[in-house]
N, CA, C and O atoms as a GROMACS GRO file, in nm:
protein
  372
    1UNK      N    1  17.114   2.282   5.249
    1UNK     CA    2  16.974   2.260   5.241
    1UNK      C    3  16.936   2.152   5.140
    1UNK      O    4  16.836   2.081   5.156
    2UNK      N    5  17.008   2.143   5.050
    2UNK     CA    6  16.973   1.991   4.937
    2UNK      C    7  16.948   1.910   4.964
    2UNK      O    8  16.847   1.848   4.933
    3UNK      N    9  17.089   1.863   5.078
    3UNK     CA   10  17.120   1.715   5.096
    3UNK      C   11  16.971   1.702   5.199
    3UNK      O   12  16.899   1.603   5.182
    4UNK      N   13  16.936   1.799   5.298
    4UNK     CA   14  16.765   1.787   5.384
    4UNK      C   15  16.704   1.775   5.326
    4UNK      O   16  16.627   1.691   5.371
    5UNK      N   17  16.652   1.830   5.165
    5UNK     CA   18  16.600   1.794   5.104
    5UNK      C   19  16.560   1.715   4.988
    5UNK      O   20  16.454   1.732   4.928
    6UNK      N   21  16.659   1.616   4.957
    6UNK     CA   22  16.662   1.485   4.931
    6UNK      C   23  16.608   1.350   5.008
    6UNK      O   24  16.552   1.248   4.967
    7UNK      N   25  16.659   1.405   5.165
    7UNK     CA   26  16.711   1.315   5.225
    7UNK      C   27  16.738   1.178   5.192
    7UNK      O   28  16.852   1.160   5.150
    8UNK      N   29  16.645   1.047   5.204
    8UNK     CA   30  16.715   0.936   5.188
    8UNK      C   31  16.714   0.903   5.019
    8UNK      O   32  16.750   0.792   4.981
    9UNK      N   33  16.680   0.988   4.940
    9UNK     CA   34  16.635   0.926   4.776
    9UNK      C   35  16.746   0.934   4.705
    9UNK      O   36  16.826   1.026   4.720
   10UNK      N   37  16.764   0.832   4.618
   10UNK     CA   38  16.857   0.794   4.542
   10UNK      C   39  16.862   0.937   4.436
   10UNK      O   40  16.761   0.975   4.378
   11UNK      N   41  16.997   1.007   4.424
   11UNK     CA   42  16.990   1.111   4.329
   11UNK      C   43  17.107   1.025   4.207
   11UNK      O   44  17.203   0.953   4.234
   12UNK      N   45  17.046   1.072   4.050
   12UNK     CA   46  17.144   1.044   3.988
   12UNK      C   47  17.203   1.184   3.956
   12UNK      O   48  17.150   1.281   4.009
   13UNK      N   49  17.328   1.203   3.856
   13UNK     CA   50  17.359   1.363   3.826
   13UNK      C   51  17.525   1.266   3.743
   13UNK      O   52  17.587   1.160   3.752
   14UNK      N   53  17.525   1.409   3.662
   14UNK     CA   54  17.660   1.387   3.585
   14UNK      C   55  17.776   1.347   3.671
   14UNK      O   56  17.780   1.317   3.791
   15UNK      N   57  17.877   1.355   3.573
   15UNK     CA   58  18.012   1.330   3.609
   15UNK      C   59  18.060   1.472   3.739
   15UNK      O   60  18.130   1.478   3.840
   16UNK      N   61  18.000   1.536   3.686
   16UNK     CA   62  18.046   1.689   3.742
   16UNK      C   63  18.032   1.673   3.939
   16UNK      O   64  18.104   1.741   4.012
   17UNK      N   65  17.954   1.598   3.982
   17UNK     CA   66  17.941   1.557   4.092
   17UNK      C   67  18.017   1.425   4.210
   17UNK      O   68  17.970   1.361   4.304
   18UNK      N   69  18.135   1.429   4.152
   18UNK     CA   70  18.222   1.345   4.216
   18UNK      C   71  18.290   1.380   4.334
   18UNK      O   72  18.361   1.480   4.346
   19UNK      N   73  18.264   1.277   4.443
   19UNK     CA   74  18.304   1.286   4.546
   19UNK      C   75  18.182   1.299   4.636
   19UNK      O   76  18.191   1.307   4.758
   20UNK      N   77  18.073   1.301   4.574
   20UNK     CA   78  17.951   1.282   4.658
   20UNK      C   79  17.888   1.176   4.707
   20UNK      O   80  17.959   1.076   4.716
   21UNK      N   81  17.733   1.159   4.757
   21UNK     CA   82  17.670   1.058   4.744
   21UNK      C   83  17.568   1.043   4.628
   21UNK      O   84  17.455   0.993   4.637
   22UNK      N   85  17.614   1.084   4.541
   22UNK     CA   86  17.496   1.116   4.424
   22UNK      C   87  17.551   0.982   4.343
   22UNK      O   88  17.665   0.938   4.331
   23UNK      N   89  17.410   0.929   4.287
   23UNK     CA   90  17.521   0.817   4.164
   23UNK      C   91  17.541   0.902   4.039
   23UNK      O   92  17.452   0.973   3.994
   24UNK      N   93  17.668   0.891   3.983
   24UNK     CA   94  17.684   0.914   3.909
   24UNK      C   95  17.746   0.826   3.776
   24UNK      O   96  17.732   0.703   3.782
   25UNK      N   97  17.806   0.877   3.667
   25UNK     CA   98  17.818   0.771   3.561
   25UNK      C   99  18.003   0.700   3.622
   25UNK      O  100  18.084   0.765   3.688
   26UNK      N  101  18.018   0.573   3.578
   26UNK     CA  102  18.110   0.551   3.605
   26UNK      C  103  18.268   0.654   3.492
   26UNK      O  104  18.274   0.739   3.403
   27UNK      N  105  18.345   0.584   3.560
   27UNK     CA  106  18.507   0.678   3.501
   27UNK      C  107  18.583   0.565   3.499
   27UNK      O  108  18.580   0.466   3.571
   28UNK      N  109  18.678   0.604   3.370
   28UNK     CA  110  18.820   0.438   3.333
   28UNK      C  111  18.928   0.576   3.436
   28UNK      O  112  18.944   0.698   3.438
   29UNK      N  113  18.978   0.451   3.508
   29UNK     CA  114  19.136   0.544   3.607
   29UNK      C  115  19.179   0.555   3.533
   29UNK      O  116  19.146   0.525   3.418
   30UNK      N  117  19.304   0.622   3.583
   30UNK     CA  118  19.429   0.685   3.516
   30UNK      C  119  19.470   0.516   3.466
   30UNK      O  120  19.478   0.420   3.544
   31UNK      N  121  19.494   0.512   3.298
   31UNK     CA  122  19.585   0.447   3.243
   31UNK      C  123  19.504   0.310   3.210
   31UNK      O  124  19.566   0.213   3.164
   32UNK      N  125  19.353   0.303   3.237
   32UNK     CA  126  19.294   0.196   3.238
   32UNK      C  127  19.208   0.212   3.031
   32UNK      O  128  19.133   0.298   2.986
   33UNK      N  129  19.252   0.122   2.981
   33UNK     CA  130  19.207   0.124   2.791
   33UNK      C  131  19.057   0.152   2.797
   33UNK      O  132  19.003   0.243   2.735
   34UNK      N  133  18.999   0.072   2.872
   34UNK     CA  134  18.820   0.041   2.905
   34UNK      C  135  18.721  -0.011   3.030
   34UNK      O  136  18.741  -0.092   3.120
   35UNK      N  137  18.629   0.057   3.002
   35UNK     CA  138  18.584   0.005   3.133
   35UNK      C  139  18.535  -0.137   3.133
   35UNK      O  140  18.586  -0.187   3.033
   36UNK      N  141  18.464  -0.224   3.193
   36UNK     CA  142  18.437  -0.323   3.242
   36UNK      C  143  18.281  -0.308   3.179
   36UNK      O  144  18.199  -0.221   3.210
   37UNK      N  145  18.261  -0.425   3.073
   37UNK     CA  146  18.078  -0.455   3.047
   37UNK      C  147  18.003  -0.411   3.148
   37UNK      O  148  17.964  -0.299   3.114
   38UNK      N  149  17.952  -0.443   3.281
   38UNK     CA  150  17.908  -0.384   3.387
   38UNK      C  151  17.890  -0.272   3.379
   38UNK      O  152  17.777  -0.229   3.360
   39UNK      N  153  18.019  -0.177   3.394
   39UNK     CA  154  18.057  -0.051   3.378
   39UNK      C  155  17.962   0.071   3.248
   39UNK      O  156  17.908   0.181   3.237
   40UNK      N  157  17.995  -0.040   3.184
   40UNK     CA  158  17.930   0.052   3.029
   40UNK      C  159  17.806   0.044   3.059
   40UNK      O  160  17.752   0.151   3.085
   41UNK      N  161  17.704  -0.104   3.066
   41UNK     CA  162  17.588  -0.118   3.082
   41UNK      C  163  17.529   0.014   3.200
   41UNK      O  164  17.443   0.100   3.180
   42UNK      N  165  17.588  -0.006   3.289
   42UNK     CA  166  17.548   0.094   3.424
   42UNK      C  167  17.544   0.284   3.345
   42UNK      O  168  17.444   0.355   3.345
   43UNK      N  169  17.655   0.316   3.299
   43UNK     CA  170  17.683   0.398   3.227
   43UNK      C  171  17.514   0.461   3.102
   43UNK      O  172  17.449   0.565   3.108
   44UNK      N  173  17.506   0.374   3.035
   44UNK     CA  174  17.457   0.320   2.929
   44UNK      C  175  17.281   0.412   2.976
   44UNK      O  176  17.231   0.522   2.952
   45UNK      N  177  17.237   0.270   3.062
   45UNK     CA  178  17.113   0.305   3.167
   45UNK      C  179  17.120   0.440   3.247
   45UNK      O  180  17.017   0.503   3.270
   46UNK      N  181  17.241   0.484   3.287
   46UNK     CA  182  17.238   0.593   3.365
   46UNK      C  183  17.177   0.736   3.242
   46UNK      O  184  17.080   0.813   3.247
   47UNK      N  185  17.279   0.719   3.151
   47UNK     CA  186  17.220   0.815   3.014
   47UNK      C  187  17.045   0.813   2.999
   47UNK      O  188  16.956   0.897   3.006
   48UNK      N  189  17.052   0.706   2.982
   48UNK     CA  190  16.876   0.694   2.919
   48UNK      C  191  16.773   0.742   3.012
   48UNK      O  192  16.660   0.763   2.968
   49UNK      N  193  16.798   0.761   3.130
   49UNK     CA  194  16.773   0.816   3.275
   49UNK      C  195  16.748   0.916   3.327
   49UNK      O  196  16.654   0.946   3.399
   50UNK      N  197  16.885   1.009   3.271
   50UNK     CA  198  16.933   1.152   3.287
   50UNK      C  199  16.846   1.262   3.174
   50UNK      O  200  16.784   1.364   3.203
   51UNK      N  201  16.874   1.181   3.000
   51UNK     CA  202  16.841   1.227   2.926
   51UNK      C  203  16.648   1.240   2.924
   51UNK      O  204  16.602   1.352   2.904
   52UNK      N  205  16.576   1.151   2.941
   52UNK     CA  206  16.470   1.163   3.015
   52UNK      C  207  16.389   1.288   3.097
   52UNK      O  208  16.275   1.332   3.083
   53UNK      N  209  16.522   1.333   3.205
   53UNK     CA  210  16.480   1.430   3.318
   53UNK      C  211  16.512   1.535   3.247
   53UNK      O  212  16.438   1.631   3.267
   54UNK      N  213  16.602   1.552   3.166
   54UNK     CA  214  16.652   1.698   3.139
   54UNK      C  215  16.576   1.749   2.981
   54UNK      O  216  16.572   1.863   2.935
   55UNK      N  217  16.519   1.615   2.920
   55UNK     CA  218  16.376   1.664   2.838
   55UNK      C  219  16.259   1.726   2.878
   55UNK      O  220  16.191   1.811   2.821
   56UNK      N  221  16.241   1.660   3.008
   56UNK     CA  222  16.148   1.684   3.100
   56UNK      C  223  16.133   1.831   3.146
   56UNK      O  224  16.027   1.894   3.150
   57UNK      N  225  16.294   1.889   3.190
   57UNK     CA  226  16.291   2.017   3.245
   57UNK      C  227  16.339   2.115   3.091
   57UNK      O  228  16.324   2.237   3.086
   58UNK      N  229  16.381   2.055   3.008
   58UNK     CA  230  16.353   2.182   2.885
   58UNK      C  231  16.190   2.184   2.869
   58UNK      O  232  16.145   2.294   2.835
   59UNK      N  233  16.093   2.074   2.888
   59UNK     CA  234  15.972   2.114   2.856
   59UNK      C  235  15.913   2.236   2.916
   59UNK      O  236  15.878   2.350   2.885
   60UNK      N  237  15.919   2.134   3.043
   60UNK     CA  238  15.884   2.269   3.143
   60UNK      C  239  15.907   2.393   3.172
   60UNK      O  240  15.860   2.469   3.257
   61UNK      N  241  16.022   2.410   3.053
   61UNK     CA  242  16.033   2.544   3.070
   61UNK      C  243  16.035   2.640   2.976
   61UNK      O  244  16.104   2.742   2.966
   62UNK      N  245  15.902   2.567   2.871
   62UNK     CA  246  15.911   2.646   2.757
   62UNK      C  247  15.767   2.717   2.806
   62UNK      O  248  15.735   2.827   2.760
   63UNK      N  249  15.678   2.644   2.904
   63UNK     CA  250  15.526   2.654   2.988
   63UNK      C  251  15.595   2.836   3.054
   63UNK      O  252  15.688   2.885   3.118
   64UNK      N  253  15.504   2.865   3.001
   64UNK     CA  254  15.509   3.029   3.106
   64UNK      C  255  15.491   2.994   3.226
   64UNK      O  256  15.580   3.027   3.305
   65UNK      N  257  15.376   2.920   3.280
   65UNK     CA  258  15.355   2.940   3.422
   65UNK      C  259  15.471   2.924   3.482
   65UNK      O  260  15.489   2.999   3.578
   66UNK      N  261  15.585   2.824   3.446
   66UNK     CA  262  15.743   2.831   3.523
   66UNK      C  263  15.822   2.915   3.498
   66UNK      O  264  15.910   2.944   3.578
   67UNK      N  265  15.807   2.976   3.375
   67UNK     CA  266  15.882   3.102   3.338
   67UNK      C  267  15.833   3.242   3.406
   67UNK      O  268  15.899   3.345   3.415
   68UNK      N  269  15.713   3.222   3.447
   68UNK     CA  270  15.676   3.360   3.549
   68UNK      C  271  15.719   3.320   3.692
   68UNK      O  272  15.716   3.416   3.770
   69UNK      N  273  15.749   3.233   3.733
   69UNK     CA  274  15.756   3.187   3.856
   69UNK      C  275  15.883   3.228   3.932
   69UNK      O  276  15.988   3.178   3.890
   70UNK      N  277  15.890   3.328   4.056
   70UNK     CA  278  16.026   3.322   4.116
   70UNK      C  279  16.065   3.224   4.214
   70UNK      O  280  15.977   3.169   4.280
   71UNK      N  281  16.202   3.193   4.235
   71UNK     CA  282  16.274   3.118   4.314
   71UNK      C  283  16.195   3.175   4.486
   71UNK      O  284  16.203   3.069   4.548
   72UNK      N  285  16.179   3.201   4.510
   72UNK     CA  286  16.086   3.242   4.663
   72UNK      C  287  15.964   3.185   4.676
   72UNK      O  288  15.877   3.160   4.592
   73UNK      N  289  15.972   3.161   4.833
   73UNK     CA  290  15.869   3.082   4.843
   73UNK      C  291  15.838   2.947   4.834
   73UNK      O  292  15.912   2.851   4.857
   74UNK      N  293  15.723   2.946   4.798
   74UNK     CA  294  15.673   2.804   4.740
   74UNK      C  295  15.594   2.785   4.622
   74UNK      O  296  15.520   2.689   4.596
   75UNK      N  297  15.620   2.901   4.544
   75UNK     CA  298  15.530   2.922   4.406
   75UNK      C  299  15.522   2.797   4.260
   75UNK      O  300  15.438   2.742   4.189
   76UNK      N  301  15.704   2.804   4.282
   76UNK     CA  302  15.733   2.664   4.231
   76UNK      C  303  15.680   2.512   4.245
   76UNK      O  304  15.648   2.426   4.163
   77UNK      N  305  15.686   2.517   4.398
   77UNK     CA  306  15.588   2.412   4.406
   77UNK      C  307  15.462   2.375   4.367
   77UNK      O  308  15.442   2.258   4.334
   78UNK      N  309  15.349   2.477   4.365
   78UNK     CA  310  15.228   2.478   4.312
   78UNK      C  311  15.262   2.478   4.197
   78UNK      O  312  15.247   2.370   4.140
   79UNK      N  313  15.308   2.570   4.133
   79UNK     CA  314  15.297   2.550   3.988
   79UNK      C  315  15.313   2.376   3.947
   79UNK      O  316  15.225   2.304   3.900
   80UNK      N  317  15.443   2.343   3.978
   80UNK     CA  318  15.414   2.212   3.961
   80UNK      C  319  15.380   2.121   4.016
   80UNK      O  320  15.453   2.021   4.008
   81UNK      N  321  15.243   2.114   4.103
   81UNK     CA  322  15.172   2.044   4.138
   81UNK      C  323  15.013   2.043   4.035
   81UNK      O  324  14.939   1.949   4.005
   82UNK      N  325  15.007   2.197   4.000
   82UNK     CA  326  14.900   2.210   3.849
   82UNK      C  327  14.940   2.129   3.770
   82UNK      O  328  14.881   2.026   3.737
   83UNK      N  329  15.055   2.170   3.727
   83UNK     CA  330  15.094   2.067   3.597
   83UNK      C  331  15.083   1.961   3.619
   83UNK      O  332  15.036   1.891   3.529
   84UNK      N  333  15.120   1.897   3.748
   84UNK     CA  334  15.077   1.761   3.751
   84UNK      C  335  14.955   1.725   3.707
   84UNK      O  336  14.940   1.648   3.612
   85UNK      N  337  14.850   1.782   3.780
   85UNK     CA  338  14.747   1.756   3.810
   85UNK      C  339  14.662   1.804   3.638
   85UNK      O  340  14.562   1.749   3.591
   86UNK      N  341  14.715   1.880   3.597
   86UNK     CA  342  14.689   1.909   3.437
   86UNK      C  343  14.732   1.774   3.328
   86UNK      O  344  14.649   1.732   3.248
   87UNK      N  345  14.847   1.725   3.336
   87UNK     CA  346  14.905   1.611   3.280
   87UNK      C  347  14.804   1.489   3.361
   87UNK      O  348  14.754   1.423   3.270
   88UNK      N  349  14.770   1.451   3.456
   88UNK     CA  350  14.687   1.375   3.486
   88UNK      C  351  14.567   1.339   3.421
   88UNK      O  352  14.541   1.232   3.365
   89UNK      N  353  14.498   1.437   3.434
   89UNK     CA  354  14.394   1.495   3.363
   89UNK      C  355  14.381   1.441   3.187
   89UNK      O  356  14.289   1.384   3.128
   90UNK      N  357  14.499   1.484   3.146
   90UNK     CA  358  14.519   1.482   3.032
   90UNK      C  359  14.488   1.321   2.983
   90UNK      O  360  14.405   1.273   2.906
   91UNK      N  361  14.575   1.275   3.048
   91UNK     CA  362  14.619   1.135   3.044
   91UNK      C  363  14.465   1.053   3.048
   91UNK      O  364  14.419   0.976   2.964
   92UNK      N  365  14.412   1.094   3.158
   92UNK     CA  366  14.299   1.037   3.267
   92UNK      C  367  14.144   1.026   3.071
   92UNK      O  368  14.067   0.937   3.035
   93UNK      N  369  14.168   1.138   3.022
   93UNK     CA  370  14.015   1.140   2.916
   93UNK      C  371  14.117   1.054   2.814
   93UNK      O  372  14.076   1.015   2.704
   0.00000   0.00000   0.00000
């Protein structure tokens, strides 16, 4: 059900996801000293990226309304469609 619900969008995700279509951070092969400038830079950006989203979801989950929320359904979804629309708001005065 993921991959349907992704469908065509670029996902990033750790190392832990190899062998997928997900981007993930690059890896030195077996026996290689360093990676390639490219390599690091890509690496580098991928961090600043990741670290971003996963601030994002410790926030969100210090908010009760996601902490009352069960996996069923579509409750999740509304909830964070409020918050959106709360952070909008916010932004917007």
């Amino acid at each position: 059900g993921a991959k349907a619900a992704i469908g065509r969008t670029t996902v990033i995700a750790d190392g832990g996801y190899r062998g997928t279509d997900l981007v993930i951070p690059h890896r030195r092969e077996k026996g290689q000293a360093e990676l390639p400038a490219w390599k690091e830079e890509h690496n580098a950006s991928h961090r600043k990226v990741r670290a971003r989203v996963e601030h994002a979801f410790a926030r969100m989950k210090t908010w009760k309304i996601l902490r009352d929320c069960r996996l069923k359904g579509d409750g999740v979804h509304h909830a964070m469609l409020g918050i959106a629309r709360l952070h909008n708001l916010n932004l917007a005065n």
